[in-house]
MARDO-539118 format. One line per field, with one value per residue (C-alpha): x, y, z. Coordinates in Angstrom, 2 decimals. Last residue first. Layout:
N
px	c(X/...)
py	c(Y/...)
pz	c(Z/...)
//
This chain:
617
px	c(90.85/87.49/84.70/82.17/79.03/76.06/73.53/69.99/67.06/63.95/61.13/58.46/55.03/56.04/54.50/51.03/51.14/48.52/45.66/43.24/43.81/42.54/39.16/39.15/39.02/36.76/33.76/34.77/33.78/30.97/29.35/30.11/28.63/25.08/25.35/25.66/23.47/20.74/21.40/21.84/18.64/16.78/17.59/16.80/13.28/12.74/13.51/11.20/8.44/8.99/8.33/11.18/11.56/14.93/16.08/18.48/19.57/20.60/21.80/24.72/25.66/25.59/27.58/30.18/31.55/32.22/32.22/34.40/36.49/36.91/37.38/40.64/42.18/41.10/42.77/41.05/42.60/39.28/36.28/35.28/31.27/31.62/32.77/30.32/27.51/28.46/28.74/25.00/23.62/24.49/22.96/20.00/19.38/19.63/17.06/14.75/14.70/12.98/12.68/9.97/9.05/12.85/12.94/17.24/18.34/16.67/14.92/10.92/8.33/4.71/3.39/6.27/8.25/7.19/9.24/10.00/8.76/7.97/7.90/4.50/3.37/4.02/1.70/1.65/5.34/6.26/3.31/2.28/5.18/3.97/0.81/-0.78/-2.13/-1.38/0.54/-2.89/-2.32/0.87/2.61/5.45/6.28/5.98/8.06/11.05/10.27/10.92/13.91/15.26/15.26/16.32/19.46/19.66/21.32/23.96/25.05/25.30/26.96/30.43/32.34/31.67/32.89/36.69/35.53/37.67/38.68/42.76/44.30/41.24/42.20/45.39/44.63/42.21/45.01/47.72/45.56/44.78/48.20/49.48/46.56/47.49/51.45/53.62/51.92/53.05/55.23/53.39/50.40/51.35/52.92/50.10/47.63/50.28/50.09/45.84/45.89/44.72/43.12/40.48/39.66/38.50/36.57/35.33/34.28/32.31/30.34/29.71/28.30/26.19/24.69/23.83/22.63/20.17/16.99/17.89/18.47/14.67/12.89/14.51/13.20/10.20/9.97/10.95/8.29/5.52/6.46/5.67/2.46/1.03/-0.91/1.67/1.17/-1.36/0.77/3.75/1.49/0.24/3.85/4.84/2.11/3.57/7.03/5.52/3.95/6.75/8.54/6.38/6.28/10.05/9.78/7.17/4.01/1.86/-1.70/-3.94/-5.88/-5.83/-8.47/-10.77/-10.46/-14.60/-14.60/-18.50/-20.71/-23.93/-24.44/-24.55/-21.31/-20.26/-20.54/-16.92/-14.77/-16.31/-15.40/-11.86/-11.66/-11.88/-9.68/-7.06/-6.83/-7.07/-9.52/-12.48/-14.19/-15.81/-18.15/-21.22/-22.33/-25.61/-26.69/-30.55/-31.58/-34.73/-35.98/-32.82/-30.36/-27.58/-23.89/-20.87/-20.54/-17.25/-15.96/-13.77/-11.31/-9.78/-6.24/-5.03/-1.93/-1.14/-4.02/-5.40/-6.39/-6.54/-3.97/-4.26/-3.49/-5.93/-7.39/-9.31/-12.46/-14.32/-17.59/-19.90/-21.77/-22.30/-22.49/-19.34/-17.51/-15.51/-12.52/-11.13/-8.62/-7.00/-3.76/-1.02/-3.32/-4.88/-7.04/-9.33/-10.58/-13.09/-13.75/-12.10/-13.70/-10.87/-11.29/-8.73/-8.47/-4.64/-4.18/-2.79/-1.27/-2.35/-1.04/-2.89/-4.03/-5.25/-8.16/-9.59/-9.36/-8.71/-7.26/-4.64/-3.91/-1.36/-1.29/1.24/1.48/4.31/6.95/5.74/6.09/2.41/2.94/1.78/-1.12/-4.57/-6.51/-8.03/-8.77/-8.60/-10.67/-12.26/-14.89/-16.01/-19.12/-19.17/-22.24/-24.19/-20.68/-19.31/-19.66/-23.35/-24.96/-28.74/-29.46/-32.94/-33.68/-37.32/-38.79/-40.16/-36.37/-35.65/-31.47/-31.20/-28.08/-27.96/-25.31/-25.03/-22.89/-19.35/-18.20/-20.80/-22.71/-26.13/-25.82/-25.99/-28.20/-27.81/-29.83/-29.03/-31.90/-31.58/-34.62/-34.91/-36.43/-36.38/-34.06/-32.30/-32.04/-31.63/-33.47/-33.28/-34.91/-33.59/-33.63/-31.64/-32.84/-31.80/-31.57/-29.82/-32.70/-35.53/-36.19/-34.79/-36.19/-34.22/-34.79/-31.42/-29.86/-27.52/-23.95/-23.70/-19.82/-18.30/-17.24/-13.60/-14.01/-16.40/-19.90/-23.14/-21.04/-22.27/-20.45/-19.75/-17.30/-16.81/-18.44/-16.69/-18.20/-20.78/-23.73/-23.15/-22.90/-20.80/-18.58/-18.29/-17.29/-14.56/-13.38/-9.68/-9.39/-9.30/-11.52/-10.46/-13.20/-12.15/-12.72/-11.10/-12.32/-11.06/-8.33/-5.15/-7.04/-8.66/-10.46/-13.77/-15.91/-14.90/-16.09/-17.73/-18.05/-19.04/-20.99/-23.21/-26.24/-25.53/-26.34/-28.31/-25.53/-24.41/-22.93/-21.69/-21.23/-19.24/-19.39/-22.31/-24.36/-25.03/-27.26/-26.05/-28.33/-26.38/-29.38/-28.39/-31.26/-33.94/-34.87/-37.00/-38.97/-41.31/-41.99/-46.00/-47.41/-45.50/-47.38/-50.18/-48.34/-45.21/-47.12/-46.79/-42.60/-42.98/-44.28/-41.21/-40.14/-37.95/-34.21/-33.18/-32.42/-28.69/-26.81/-24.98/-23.58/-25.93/-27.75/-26.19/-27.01/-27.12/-24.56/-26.19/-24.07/-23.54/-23.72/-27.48/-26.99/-24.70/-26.76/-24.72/-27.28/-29.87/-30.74/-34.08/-36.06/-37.47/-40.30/-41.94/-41.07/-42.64/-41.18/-41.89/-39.26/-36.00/-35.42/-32.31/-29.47/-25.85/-23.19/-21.90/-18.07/-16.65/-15.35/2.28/11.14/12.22/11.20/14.07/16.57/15.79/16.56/19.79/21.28/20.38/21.96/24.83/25.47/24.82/27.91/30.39/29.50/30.48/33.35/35.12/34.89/36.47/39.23/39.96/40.38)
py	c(-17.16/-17.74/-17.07/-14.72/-15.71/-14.66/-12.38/-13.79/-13.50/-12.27/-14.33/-12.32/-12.11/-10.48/-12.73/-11.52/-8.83/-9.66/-7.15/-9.60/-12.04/-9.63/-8.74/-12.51/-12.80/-9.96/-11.23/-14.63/-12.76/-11.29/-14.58/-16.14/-12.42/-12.73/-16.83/-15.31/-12.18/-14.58/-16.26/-13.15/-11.62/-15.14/-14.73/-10.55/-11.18/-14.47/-12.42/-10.18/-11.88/-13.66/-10.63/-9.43/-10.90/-12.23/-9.56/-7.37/-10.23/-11.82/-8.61/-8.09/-12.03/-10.68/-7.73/-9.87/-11.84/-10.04/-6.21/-7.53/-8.97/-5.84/-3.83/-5.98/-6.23/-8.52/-8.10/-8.52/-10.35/-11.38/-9.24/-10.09/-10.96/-14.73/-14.01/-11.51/-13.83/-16.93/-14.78/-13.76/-17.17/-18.58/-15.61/-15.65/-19.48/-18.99/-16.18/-18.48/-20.88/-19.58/-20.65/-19.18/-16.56/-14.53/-12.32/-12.18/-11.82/-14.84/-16.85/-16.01/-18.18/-17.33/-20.22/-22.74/-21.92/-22.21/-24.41/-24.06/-20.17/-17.78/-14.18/-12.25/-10.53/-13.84/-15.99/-19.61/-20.26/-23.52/-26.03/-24.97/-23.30/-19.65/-18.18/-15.30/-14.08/-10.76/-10.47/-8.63/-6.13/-4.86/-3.06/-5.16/-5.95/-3.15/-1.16/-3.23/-3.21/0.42/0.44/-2.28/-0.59/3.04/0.77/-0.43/3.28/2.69/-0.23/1.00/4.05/2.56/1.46/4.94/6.90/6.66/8.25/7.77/9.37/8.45/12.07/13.27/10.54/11.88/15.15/14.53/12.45/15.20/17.63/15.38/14.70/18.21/18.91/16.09/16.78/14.42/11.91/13.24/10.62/7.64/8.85/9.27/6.01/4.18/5.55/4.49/0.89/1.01/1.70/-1.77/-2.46/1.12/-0.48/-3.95/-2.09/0.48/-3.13/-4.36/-1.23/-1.68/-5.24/-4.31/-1.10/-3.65/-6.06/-4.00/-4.56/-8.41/-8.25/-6.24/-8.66/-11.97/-9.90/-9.92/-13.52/-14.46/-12.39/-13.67/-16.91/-16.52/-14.13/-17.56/-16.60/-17.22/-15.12/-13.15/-12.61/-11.24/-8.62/-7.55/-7.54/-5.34/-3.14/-3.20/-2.27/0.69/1.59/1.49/3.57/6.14/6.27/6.29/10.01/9.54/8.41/5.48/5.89/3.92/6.86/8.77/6.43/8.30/10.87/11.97/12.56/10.80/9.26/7.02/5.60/1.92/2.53/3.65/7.38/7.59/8.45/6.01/3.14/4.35/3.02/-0.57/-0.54/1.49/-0.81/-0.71/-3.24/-2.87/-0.38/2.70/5.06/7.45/9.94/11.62/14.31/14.72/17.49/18.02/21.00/23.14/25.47/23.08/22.23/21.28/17.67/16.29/13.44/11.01/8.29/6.21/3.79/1.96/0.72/-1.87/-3.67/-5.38/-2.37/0.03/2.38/5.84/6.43/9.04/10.95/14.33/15.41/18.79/19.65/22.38/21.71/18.02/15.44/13.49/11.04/8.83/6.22/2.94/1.40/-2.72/-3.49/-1.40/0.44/3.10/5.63/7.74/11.19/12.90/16.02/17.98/20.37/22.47/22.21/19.48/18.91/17.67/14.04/12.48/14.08/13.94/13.36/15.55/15.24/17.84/18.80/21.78/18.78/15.48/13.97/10.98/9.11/6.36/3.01/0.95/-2.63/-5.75/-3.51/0.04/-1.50/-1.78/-4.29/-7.75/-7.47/-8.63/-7.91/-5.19/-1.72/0.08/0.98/2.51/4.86/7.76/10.11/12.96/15.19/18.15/20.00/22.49/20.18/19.22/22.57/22.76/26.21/25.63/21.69/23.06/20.16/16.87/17.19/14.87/14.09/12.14/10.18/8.40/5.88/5.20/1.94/1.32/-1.87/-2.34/-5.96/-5.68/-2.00/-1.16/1.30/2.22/3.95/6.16/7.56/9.36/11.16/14.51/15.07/18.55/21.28/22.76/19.12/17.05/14.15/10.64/8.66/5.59/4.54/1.83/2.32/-1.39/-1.64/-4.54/-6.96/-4.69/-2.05/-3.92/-1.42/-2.10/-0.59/0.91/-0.38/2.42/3.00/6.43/6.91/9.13/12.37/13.19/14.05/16.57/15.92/13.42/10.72/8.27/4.78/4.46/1.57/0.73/1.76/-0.58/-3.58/-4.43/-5.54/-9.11/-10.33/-8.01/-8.48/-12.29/-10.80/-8.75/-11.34/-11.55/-7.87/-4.39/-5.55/-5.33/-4.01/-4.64/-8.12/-9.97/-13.71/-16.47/-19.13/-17.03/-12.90/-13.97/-11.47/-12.42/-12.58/-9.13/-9.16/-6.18/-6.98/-5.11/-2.19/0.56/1.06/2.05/-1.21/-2.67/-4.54/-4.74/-7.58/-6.93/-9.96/-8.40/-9.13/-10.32/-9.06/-10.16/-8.39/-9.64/-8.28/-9.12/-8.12/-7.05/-7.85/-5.78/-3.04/-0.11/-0.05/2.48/-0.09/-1.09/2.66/4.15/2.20/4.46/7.48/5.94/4.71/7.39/6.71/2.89/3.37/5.37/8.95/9.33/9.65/12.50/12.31/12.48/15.76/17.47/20.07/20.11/23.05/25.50/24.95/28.41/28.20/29.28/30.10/27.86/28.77/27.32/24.32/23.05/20.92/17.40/14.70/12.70/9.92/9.02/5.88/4.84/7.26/4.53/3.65/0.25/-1.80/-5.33/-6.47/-8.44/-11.94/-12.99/-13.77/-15.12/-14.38/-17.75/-17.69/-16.33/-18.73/-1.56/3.49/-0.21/1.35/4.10/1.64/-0.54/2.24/3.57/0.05/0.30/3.39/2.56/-1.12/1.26/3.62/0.98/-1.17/1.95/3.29/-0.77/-0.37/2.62/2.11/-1.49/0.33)
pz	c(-40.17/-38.97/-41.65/-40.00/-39.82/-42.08/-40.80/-39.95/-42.12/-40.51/-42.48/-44.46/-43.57/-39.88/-36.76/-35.23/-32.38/-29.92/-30.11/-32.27/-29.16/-26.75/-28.76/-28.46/-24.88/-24.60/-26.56/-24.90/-21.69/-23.16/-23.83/-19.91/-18.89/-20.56/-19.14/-15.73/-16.24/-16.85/-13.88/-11.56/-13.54/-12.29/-8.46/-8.33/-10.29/-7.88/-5.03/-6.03/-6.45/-3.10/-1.06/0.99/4.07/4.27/2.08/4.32/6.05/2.54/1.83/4.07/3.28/-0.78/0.59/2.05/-0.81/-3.58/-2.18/0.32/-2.06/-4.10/-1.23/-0.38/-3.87/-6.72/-9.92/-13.43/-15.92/-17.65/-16.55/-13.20/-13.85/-13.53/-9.40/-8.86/-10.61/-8.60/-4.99/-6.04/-7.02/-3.85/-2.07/-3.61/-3.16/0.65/0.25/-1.94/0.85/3.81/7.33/9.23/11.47/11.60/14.72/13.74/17.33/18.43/15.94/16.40/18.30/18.70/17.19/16.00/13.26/9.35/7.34/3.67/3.96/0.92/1.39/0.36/-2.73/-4.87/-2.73/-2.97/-3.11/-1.56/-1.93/-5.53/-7.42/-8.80/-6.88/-6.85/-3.63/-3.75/-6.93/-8.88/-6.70/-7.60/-4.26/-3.75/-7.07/-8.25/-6.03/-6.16/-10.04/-10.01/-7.88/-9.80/-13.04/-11.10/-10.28/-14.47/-15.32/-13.01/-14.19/-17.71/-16.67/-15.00/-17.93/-19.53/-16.53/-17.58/-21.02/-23.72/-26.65/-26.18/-26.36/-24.33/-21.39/-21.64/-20.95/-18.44/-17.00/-17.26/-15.37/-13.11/-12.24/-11.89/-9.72/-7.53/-7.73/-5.63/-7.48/-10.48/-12.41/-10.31/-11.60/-14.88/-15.45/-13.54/-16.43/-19.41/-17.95/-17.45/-20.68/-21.89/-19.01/-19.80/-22.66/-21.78/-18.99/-21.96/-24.28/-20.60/-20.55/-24.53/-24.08/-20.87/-22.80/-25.79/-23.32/-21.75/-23.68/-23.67/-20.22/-19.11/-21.69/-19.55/-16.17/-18.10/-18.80/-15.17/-13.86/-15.91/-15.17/-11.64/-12.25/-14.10/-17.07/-19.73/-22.79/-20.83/-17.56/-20.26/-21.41/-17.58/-17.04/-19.61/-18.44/-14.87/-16.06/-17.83/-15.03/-12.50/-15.38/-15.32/-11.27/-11.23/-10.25/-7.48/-6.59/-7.94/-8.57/-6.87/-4.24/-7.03/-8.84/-6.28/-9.17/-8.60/-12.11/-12.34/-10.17/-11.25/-7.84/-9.63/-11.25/-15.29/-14.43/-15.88/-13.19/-10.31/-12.58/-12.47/-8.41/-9.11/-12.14/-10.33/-8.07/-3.95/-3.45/-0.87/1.66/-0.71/1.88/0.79/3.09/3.01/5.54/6.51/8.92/10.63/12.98/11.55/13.48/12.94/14.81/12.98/11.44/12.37/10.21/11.45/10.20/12.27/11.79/14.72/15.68/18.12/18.47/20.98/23.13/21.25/19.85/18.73/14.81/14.52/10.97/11.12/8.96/8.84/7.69/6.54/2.65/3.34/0.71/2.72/0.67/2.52/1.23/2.77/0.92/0.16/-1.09/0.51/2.78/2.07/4.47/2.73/2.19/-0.48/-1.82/0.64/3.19/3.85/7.58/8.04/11.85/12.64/15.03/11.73/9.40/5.46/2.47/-0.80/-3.61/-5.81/-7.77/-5.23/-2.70/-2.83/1.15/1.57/5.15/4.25/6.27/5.78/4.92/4.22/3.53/5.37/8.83/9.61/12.34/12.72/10.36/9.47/6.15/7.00/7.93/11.90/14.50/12.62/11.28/12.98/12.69/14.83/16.15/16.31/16.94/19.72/22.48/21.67/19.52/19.02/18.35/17.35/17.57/17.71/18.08/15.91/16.16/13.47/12.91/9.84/8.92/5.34/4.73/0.77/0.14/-2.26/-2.60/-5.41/-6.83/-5.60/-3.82/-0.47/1.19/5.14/7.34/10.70/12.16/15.43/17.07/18.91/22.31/24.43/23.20/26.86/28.96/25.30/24.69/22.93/20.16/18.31/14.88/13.15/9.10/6.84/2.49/0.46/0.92/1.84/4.07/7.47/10.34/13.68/16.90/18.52/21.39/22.94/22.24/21.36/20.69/23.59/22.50/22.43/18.16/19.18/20.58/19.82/19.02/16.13/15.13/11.69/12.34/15.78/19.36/22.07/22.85/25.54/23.27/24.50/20.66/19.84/22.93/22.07/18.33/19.86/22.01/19.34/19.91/17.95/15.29/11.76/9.87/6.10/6.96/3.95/3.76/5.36/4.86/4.70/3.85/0.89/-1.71/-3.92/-0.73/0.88/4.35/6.00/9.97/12.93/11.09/13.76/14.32/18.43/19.26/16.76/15.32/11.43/9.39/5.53/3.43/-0.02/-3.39/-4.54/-1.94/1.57/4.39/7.65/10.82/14.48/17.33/20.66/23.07/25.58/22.81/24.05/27.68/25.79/23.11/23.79/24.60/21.01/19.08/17.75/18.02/16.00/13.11/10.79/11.65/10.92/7.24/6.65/6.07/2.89/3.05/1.13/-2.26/-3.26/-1.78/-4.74/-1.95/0.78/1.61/3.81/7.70/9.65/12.92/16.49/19.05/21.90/25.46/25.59/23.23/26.38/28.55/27.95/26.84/28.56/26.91/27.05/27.34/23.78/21.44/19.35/15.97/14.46/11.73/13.19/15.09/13.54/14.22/15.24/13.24/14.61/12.04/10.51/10.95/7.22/4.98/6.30/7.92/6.42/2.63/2.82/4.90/1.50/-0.87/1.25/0.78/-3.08/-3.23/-1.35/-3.21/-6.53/-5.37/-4.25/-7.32/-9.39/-7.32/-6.88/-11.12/-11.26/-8.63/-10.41/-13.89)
//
């Protein structure tokens, strides 16, 4: 009986030891605002650009595929002859715009056109909001401002993906409220001058936005061909909410491609000239997905760090070369919430771009073979959250469900241990008798056990079966959305998602050898209620030998290291099973006790008289 039971808590502590290895190996400052120019065009010094059109071939543009309108010419353009005189020295100042909508605050720079900021107002990250642009250093905003910075999100290169990002000051056209066109001209040494126009169109209450890039030659911009490509668009560096390290508990970063109807992972560094559907970069809570409307393309992904951050995540379409005198490509881009309820909208033409079966829900679904039951867990959940709406309670409710559905299987398990004691005598009989025989031996105990109807692994299933349980609410809990920033116990745990702390360290100091942040209490109360429940849970008569202890005493210290930093959530699931299974155990225990009693031989009905004695003579 020991042997058996030491093999099943030997072989779940594995499998749960290999799970965790598995997972070890992820109000806003007021934007300055300047006033922007009237909407004039006017032809602006020229950039000079690498002379290579001339040893490039040709390529033949193909019509978009499902391209939205092009982007109409503006009032500004008809104007250009007449004001061209009065803007030939071009912009003198970087200019911040912010154009807000219900759900996001967005802030763009004129140099280069490109997005600094794009905050999401319903989503915290500690006291501010999301930025879904996470800058790669704390001066970033002071470079910003100074028009020095590095090329960000959507930035333009006229080259390959080793161009440099065009970072010149472009002149600034605000539409209307949710609408604003950068444009800027520059020149070419074989193709003469060409303008840029990059605009972008948000909607009211969206996360998604239309960006619109037109190339106008007003040339020939026959043969045009920079490095191989007309240009590259890049986003980047990386995608909020701020991290430490992307170390696949608290965030990752996963690079995902649809195409031809299936999903697929991605590798960084490769070019992926299958032209998918979509691609995006998710992060545990929060995605960034592009949809190109371009009928040549390809798109590669780069973790390269910057400075200030140690791991970046770009994305960056390449947009081969044209043979056109204007060219308009539409891209549309989703930065917020990774949910399944954000992303279905764009199934069922029920969004303010009117898409339909795009599947960027994809980028939500859960992966895997325990990716049913992950679901299911996370409907009960949902269920639970509406009878009590605090996440907290939720938990503790379901983790209640999840014993009551097992008890039955917990009962019989503890009926074969109570079993296999009572012939654990005529077991040590025949393997003492054979021991010098090990096929002998197991011949005779398969025998036996045969003879007796019972199955030595029957004691051991129902704890097995409840490890792909845990697995799945492991996973649950630490990717739910809804759990980010849910709170259970005001003042301690204010964020289910992430690990609670009694007493955060000082800034910038970690314990020694451990690199522990903050002391935490839920751990220490773990453990505690760990060595209680493997001391309850011995069934009645039960020896302890040396593994046994250890498997007692030491693996709940093993894992209190191991789940230091675990999100709360799950520490309270793990905490309020070993409670539950406490008083579960105390009942099957006098289950046992009395099935014991009933076994004890009871006294004859009728009284053993004793001889008579012998008279003496």
């Amino acid at each position: 009986m020991e042997k058996n039971t030491i093999l099943a808590v030997i072989l779940s502590t594995v499998v749960l030891i290999g799970f965790y290895a598995m997972q070890g190996v992820f109000f806003p400052p007021k934007p300055v605002q300047t006033e922007i120019p009237s909407p004039v065009t006017a032809v602006v010094p020229e950039t000079v650009l690498p002379q290579t059109a001339q040893q490039a071939t040709a390529q033949q543009a193909a019509a978009p595929v499902s391209e939205p309108p092009a982007v109409q010419q503006t009032a500004s353009q008809q104007q250009a002859a007449a004001q061209q005189s009065d803007l030939d020295a071009g912009p003198q100042e970087v200019e911040l715009i912010t154009i807000d909508t219900e759900l996001i605050t967005v802030v763009l720079t004129n140099a280069g056109g490109n997005v600094v900021s794009w905050k999401l107002k319903e989503h915290l990250d500690k006291e501010e909001y999301v930025d879904m642009i996470l800058p790669g250093t704390p001066e970033y905003e002071d470079m910003v401002r100074s028009g020095t910075q590095k090329a960000q999100a959507f930035s333009v290169a006229f080259g390959g993906i080793d161009a440099q990002p065009v970072t010149s000051l472009f002149y600034v056209n605000r539409l209307s409220e949710y609408s604003i066109e950068f444009y800027r001209d520059f020149s070419s040494n074989a193709d003469g001058k060409f303008r840029l126009i990059k605009r972008y169109d948000f909607k009211p209450k969206d996360y998604m936005f239309e960006l619109a890039i037109t190339l106008d030659g007003g040339y020939s911009m026959s043969g045009f061909n920079f490095g191989g490509s007309a240009y590259t668009l890049t986003f980047g560096p990386q995608i909020g909410p701020k991290f430490e390290k992307l170390d696949n508990r608290y965030d990752y970063r996963h690079y995902i491609t649809y195409a031809n109807g299936k999903r697929k992972n991605a590798k960084v560094n490769d070019i992926i000239d299958t032209r998918p559907a979509w691609a995006a970069i998710s992060g545990k809570y929060f995605s960034f997905i592009a949809i190109p409307y371009l009928a040549q393309y390809n798109i590669t992904f780069s973790d390269k760090p910057e400075q200030g951050i140690a791991s970046a995540s770009r994305l960056s379409i390449i947009r081969p070369a044209i043979s056109a005198s204007k060219a308009t490509d539409t891209y549309r881009f989703y930065l917020g919430p990774k949910t399944q309820e954000a992303l279905a909208v764009y199934n069922t033409g029920n969004n303010l771009f009117g898409l339909k079966d795009t599947q960027l829900v994809e980028v939500a679904s859960s992966r895997g073979i325990l990716s049913p039951l992950e679901k299911a867990l996370k409907w009960l959940l949902l269920i639970f959250y509406k009878i009590a709406p605090n996440y907290g309670i939720a938990i503790i409710l379901l983790t209640l469900f999840i014993k009551i559905l097992f008890f039955p299987l917990t009962k019989k398990g503890s009926e074969a241990t109570l079993r296999m004691q009572a012939l654990a005598p005529k077991i040590k009989e025949i393997q003492e008798k054979y021991k010098s025989n090990p096929q002998k031996q197991q011949a005779e105990m398969a025998n036996f056990y045969k003879q007796e109807g019972y199955n030595p692994l029957s004691g051991c299933l129902p704890m097995l079966l409840q490890i792909p349980i845990f697995i799945a609410m492991y996973n649950l809990f630490n990717n739910h959305f809804d759990l980010r920033g849910a709170e259970f116990i005001p003042g301690w745990i204010p964020d289910l998602s992430l690990p609670e702390y009694i007493w955060n360290f000082p800034d910038g100091f970690k314990l020694p050898i451990f690199g522990w942040t903050a002391l935490r209490a839920l751990p220490f109360i773990y453990v505690g209620s760990q060595l209680i429940y493997g001391k309850v849970t011995q069934n009645p008569g039960q020896q302890q030998g040396g593994q046994m202890k250890m498997m007692l005493y030491v693996m709940p210290i093993v894992f209190f290291f191991v789940l230091y930093n675990v999100p709360s959530g799950l520490l309270i699931y793990w905490i309020f099973s070993n409670i539950l299974t406490l008083v579960q155990q105390l009942i099957i225990n006098r289950y046992i006790k009395a099935k014991k009693e009933e076994a004890v031989i009871q006294p004859a009905e009728k009284p053993i008289i004793a001889p008579p004695r012998k008279k003496k003579r």
